[in-house]
N, C-alpha and C positions, 0 to 999 in steps of 0.2 A: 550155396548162398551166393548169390550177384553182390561183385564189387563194389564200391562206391561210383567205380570211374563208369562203370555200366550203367550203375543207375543213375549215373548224370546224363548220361547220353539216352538212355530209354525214356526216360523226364522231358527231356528236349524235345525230342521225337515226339511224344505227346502231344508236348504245349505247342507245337509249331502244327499237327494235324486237326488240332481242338475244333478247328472251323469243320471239318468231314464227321469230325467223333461224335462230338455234342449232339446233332440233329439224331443221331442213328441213336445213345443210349437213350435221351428223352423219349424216344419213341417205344423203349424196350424196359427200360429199367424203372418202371409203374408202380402202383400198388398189388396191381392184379397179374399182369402180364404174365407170370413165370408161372406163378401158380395155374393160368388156366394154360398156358402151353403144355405143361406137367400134365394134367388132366388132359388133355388131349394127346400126346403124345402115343401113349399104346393101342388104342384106336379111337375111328373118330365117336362123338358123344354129340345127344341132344340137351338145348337147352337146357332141359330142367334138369336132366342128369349131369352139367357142367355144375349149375346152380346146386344142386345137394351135394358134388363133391368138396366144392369152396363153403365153409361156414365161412358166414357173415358176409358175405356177396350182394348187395343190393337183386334186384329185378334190373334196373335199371346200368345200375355202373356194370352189370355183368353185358347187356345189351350194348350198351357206346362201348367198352372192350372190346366187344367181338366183331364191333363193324370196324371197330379203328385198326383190328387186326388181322382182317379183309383185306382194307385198303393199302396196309403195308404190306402183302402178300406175304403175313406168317399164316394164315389160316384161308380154309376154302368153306364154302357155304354151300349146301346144297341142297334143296328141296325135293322131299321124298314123295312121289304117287303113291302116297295114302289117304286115307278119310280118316279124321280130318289129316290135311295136308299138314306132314313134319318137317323141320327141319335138320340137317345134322349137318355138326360142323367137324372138321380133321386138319391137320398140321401139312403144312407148304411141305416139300423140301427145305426150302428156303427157312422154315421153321425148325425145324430138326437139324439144320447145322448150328441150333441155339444148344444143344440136347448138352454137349459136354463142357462150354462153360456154365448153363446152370447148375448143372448136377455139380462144378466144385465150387461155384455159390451156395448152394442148398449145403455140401457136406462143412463148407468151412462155417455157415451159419449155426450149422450143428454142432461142430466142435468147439465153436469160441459163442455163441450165444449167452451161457451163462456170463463169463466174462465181460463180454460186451454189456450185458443187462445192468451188471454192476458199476459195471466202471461209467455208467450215465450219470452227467451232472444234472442237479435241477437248477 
């Protein structure tokens, strides 16, 4: 367990780098983001195969996800020489060094989810 005196000083450090942090987790920390990096992570996937592995996915919100995650270079796009013409989308590097802080987001959401659920005020 980190001291108090550590966690004053990792605090600090934070709140002094907020200006570099803030733009990089709003770009990451979504409704979707992790979930479709997840799905894509063990190899790459088409559309509609992104879309049936996320219930509840829009068409749309899956579509502005994937280009916003384009343009951040966590994902690459690429078009297949088929008939009709497919798409398939796969993880950056740059995406894959997301791999082991989500996975202890995902496992701690696991283990305290219940928790969390209750302890919500209305």
């Amino acid at each position: 367990m980190t001291d108090d005196t550590e966690l004053e000083i990792l605090s600090r450090q934070a709140r002094s780098d907020m200006a570099r942090i803030r733009p990089v987790l709003d770009r990451i920390a979504d409704k979707w983001t992790i979930m479709i990096l997840t799905v894509l992570c063990p190899k790459p996937a088409r559309f509609n195969e992104i879309k049936r592995r996320l219930d509840g996915i829009t068409h749309k919100a899956l579509a502005d996800a994937l280009k916003r995650l384009e343009r951040n270079g966590l994902v690459t796009r690429t078009v297949l020489p088929t008939a009709p013409i497919g798409v398939e989308y796969a993880i950056t590097p740059l995406g894959h060094s997301l791999r082991q802080p989500f996975e202890a987001l995902c496992a701690w959401a696991l283990a305290n989810g219940e928790a969390f659920e209750t302890s919500e005020t209305v």
